[in-house]
C-alpha positions in Angstrom: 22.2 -92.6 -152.7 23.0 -92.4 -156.5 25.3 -95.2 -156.1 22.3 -97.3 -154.4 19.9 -96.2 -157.3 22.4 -97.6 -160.0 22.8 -100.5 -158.6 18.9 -101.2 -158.3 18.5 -99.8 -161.6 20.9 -102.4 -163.1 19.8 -105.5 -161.1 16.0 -104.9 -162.4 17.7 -104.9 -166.0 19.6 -108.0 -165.4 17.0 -109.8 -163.7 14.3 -110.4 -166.8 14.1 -113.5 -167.4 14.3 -114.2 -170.9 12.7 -118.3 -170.9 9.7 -117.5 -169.4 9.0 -114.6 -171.4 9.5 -116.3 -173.7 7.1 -119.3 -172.5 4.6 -116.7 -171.9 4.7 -115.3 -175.4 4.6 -118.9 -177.1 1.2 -120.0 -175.1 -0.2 -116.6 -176.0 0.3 -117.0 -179.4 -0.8 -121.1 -179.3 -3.9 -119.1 -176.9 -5.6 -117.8 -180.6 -7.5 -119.5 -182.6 -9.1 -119.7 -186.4 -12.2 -117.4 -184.7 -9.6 -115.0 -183.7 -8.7 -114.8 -187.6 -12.0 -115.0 -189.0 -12.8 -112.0 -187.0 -10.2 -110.1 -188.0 -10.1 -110.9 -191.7 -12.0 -110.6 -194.8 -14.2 -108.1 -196.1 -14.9 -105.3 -193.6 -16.9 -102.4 -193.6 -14.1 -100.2 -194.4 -12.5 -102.8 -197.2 -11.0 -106.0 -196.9 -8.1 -107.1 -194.6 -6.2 -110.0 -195.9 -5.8 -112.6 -193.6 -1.9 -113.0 -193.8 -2.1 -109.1 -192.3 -5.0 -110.1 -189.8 -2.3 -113.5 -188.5 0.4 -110.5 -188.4 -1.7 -108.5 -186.2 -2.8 -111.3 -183.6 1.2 -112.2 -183.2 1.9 -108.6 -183.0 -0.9 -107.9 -180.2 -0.1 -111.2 -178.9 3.9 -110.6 -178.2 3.3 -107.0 -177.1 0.7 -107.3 -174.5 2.8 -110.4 -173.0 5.5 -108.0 -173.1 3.5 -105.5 -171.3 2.9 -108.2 -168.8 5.9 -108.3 -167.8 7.1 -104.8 -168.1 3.9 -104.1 -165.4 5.7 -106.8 -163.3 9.0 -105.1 -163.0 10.6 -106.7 -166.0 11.4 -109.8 -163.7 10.0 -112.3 -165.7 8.7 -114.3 -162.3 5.1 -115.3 -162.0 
């Protein structure tokens, strides 16, 4: 059983495939948009957020939640 449970274990690892998360990640970042920025930067209630630090933020949200994607797949990396 242990022995079965390793070897599932290490084919789910082995099996992400790296190009189309890749893919995935590229089209969600090409996805946002100068609104996306606008939104996010300038002067805000709370202060102002530069819009170098908003762009950082977009990739940032943009990269994990395609990773996330995939990770709720099973780390396969098939669509």
């Amino acid at each position: 059983m242990a022995v079965e449970a390793e070897r599932l274990a290490k084919s789910m690892v082995t099996d992400v495939d790296v190009e189309a998360i890749a893919e995935d990640v590229e089209q969600a970042v090409l996805d946002l948009d100068l609104d996306d920025l606008n939104a996010r930067a300038g002067r805000k209630r709370w202060g102002y957020v530069e819009p170098t630090e908003a762009a950082w933020e977009l990739l940032e949200e943009a990269a994990s939640d395609e990773g996330r994607r995939h990770h709720d797949r099973g780390c396969h990396g098939v669509a």
